[in-house]
N, C-alpha and C positions, 0 to 999 in steps of 0.2 A: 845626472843628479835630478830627482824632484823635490822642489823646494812648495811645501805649503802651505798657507795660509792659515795662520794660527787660530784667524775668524771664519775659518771652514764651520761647517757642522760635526760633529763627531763621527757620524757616519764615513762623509767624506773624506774627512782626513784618515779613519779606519782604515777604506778601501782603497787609498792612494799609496800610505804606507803598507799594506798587506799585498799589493800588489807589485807594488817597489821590489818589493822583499822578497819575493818569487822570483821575478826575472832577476834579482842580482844586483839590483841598482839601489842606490844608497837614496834615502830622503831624508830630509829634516824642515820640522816644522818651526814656520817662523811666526816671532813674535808681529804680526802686520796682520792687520784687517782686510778681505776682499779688495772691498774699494780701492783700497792704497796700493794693494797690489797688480792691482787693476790698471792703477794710474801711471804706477812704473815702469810700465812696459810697454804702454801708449794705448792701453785700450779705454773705452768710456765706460765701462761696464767691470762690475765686480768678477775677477779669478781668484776661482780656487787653491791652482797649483800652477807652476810653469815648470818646463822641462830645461837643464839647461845640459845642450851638448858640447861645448867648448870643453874641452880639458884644461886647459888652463885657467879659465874661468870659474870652473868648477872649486877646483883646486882649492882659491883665493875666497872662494864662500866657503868651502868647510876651514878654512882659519879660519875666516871672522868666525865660525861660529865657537871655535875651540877655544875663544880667547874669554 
């Protein structure tokens, strides 16, 4: 799953989901800014996107997002 950042640029967020989309992998854009997403994850600095490989954790993000 790539999960990105809804405060990406448009660009980025194009070429994250367009290339999601090729290899087969699901993404979805979240409502979160850079920074925040940044901070979530432990880094000091604004991301874009994160990758997440857990399947079960996967899972439990596209609920939340279906809800």
């Amino acid at each position: 799953l790539t999960l990105v950042s809804g405060g990406a640029s448009d660009s980025t967020k194009k070429k994250l989901t367009v290339k999601s989309d090729f290899y087969g992998i699901k993404s979805l854009v979240a409502d979160i800014d850079t920074e925040e997403l940044g901070k979530i994850i432990g880094k000091a600095s604004a991301v874009a996107a994160v990758a997440i490989t857990d399947e079960m954790f996967k899972e439990e993000i596209i609920k939340l997002f279906a809800e």
